[in-house]
C-alpha positions as CSV (number, residue, x, y, z in Angstrom):
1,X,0.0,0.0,0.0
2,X,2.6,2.4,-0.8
3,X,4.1,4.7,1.8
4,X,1.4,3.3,4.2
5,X,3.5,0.3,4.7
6,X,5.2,1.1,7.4
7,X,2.5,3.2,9.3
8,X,1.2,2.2,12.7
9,X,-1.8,2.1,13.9
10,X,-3.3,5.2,14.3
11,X,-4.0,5.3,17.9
12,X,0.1,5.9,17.9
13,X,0.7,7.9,14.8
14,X,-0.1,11.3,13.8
15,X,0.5,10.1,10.5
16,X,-2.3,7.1,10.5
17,X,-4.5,9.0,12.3
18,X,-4.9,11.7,9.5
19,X,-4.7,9.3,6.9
20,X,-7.5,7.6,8.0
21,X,-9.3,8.0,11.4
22,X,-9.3,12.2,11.1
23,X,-10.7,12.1,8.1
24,X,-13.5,9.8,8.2
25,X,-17.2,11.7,8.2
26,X,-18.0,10.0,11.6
27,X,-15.2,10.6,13.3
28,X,-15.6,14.5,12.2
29,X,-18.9,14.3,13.2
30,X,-18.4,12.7,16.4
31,X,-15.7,14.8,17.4
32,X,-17.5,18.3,16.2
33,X,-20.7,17.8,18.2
34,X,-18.1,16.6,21.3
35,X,-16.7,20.1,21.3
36,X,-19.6,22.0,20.7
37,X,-21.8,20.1,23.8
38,X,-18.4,20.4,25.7
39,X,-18.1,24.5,25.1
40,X,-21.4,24.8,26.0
41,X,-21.4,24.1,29.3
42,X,-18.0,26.4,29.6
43,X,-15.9,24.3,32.0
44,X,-12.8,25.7,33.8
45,X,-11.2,22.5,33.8
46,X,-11.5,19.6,31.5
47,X,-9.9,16.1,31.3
48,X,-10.3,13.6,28.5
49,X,-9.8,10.4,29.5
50,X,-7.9,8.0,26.2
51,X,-6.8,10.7,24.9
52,X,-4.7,9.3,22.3
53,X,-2.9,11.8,19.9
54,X,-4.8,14.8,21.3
55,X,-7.0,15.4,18.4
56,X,-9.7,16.3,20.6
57,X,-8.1,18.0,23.6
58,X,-6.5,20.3,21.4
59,X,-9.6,21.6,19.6
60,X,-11.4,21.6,22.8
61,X,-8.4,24.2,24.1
62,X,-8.4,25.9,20.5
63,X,-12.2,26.5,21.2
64,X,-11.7,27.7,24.8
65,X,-8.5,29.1,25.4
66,X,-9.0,30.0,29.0
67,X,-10.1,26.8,30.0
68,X,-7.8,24.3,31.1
69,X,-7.4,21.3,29.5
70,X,-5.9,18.0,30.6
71,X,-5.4,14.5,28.8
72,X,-4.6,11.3,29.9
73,X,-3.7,8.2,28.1
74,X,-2.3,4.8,29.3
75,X,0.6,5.0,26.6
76,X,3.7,6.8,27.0
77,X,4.5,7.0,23.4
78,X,1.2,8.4,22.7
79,X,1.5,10.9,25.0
80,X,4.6,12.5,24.1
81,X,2.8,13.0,20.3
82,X,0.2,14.8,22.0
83,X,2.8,16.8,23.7
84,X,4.8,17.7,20.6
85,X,1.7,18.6,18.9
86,X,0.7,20.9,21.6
87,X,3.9,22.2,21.9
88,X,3.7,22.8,17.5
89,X,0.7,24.6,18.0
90,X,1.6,26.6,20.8
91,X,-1.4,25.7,22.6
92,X,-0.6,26.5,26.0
93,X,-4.0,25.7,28.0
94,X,-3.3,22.1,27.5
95,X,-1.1,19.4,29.3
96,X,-1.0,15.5,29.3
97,X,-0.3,12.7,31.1
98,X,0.3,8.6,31.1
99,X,-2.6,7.0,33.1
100,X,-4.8,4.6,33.0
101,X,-8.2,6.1,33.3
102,X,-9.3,3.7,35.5
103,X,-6.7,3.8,37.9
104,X,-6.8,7.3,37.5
105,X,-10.6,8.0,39.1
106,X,-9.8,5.1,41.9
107,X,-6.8,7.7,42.7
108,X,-7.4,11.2,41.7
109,X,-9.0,13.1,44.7
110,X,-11.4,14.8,42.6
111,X,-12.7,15.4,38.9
112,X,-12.7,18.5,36.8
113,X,-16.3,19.7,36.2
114,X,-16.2,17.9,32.6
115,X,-14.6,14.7,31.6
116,X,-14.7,14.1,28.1
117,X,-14.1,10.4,26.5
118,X,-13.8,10.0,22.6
119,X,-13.8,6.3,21.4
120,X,-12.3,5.1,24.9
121,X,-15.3,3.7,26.9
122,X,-15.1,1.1,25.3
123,X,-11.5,0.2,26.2
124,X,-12.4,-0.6,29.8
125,X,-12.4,-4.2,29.3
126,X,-14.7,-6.9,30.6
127,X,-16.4,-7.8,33.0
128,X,-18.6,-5.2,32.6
129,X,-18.8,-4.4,36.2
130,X,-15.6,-2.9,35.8
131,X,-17.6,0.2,33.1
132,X,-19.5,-0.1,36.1
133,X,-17.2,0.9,38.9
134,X,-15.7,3.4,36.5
135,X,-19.0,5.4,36.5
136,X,-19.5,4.8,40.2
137,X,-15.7,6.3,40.3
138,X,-16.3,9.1,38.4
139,X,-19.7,9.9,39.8
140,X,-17.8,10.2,43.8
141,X,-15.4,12.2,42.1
142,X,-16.9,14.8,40.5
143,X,-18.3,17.9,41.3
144,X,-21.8,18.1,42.1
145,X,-23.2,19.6,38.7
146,X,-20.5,18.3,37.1
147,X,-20.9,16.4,33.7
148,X,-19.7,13.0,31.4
149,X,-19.7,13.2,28.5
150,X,-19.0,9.6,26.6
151,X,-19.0,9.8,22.8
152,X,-19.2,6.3,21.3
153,X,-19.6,3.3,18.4
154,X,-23.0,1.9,20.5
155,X,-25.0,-1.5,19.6
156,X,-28.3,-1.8,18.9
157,X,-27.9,-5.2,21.2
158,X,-26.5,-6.1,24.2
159,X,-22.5,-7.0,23.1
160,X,-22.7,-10.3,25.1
161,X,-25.7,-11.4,23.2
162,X,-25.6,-13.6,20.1
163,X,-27.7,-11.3,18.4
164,X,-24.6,-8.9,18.6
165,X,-22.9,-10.6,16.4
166,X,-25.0,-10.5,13.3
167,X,-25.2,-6.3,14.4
168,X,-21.8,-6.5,14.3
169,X,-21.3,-7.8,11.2
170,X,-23.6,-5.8,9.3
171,X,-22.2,-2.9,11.1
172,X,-18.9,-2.9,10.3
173,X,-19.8,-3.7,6.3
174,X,-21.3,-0.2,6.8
175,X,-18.5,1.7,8.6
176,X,-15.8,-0.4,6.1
177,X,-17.8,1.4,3.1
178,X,-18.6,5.0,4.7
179,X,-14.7,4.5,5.9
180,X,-14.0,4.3,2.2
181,X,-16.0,6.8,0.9
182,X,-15.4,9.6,3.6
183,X,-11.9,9.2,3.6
184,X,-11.4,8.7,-0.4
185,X,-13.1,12.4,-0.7
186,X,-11.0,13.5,1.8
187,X,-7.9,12.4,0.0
188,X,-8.9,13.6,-3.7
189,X,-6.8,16.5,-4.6
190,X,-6.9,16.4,-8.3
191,X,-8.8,14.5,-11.4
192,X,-6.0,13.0,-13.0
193,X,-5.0,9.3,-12.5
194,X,-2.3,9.6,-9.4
195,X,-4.5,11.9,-7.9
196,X,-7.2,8.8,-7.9
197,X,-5.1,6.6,-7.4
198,X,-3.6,7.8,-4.0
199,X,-7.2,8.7,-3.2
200,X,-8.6,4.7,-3.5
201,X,-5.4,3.9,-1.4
202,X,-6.1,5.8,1.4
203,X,-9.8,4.6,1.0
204,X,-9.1,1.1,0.8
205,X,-6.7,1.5,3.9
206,X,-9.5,2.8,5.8
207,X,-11.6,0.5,5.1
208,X,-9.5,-2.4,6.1
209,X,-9.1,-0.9,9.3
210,X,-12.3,-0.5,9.9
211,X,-13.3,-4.0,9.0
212,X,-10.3,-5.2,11.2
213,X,-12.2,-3.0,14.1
214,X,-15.0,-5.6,13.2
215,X,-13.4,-8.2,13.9
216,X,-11.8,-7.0,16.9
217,X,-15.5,-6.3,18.7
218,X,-16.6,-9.8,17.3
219,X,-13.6,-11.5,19.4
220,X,-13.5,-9.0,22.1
221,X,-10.0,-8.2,21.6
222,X,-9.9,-4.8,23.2
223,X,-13.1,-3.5,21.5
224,X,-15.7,-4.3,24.6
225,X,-18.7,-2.4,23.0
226,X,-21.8,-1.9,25.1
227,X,-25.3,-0.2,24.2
228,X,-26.7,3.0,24.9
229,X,-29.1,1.6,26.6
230,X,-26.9,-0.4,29.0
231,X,-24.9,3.0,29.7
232,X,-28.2,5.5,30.1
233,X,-29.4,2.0,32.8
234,X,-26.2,1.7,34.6
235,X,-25.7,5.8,34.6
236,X,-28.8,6.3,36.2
237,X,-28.5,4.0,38.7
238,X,-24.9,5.4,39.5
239,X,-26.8,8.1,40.7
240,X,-26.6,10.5,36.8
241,X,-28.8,12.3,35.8
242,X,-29.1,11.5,31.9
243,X,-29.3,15.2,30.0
244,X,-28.2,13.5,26.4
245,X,-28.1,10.4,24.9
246,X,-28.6,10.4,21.2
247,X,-27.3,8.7,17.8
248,X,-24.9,11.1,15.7
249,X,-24.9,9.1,12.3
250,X,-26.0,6.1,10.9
251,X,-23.0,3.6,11.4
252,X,-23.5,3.4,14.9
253,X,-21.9,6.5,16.4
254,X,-23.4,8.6,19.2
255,X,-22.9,10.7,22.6
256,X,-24.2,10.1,26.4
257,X,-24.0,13.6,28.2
258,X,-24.4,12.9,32.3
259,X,-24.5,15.1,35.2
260,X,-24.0,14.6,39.0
């Protein structure tokens, strides 16, 4: 795949991640309404929790500059990209850290008034009591008032039901496709022939990443998804109040917004 070759995956490279995940139309879309719901409520102190390459934490601190921003990540490498590409940008509102985010509430002796997580919930791996104690976590250590918000790939089923795996696999033919399409768009920079071609390549990239993904949340290697409706359940009986929880596109995609 040409000068893809030797990329890694995106959750450690700037690289990857523009190639494929920053330019997909649910990622954008995901991300966008994130930032908007987040400035919103005009936090003094935010942390996003799997924070990866910073994507997010840096256009949430290019949107409020006087707010201040913190991201944490269980990766070291990871976290020094986000601190170079802070540091590139001169954002200066912004800082990050190596931890794991569930260690991290069990520790930290209080929250921000907003946490934000972007495609990470679903990294807290199984048994599911363990999403579970996270929110329990989170709700002791935050503010009263203060909010979640969890922006996610959701089932329509329960993951640990067999039904989930037909959803699954529909699903992901869906994502492989929009993956494709959004990010072969993206790409296109000319009409003529190396200008398609380089744009099917980083289309076709996508979309085997994205059918990898699939297979991933099929075996439950590292992709524990849940449903929205398990979340809103277990949220509320945490003690949240549920203020949002809606679909963003059609391939799955959506956002929980809680409050204390």
């Amino acid at each position: 795949m040409g000068d893809f070759d030797g990329t890694p995956s995106f959750y450690t490279s700037d690289e990857t991640f523009e190639k494929y995940l920053g330019q997909t139309s649910y990622y954008e879309a995901l991300q966008k309404n994130v930032v908007e719901l987040v400035s919103h409520a005009a936090p003094d102190r935010i942390i996003e929790m799997g924070s990866g390459t910073g994507q997010t934490s840096v256009r949430l601190a290019e949107e409020m500059p006087t707010t201040e921003i913190l991201g944490i990540d269980n990766r070291a490498t990871v976290t020094e990209v986000s601190r170079n590409n802070a540091k590139k940008l001169g954002v200066s509102n912004l800082s990050f850290e190596t931890a794991d985010m569930t260690e991290y509430v069990k520790t930290v002796t209080s929250l921000p008034e907003m946490v934000v997580l972007l495609y990470s919930f679903h990294h807290i791996p199984d048994p599911l009591d363990q999403k579970v104690d996270f929110l329990e976590d989170c709700y002791t250590a935050l503010p009263e008032g203060g909010h979640i918000c969890i922006a996610e790939t959701f089932l329509k089923n329960d993951a640990r039901d067999t039904a989930a795996n037909r959803e699954t696999q529909i699903r992901w033919a869906n994502r492989g496709v929009e993956a494709f399409a959004s990010t072969f768009w993206s790409a296109l920079d000319g009409i003529d022939p190396a200008a398609i071609e380089h744009a099917q390549e980083v289309g076709e990239f996508s979309r085997e990443h994205e059918l990898e993904a699939g297979d991933n949340v099929l075996t439950r290697d590292d992709e524990y998804l849940i449903s929205m409706k398990w979340l809103v359940d277990h949220a509320q009986s945490v003690g949240f109040d549920v203020l949002l929880a809606e679909p963003v596109n059609a391939v799955g995609d959506g956002i929980v917004l809680l409050r204390k």
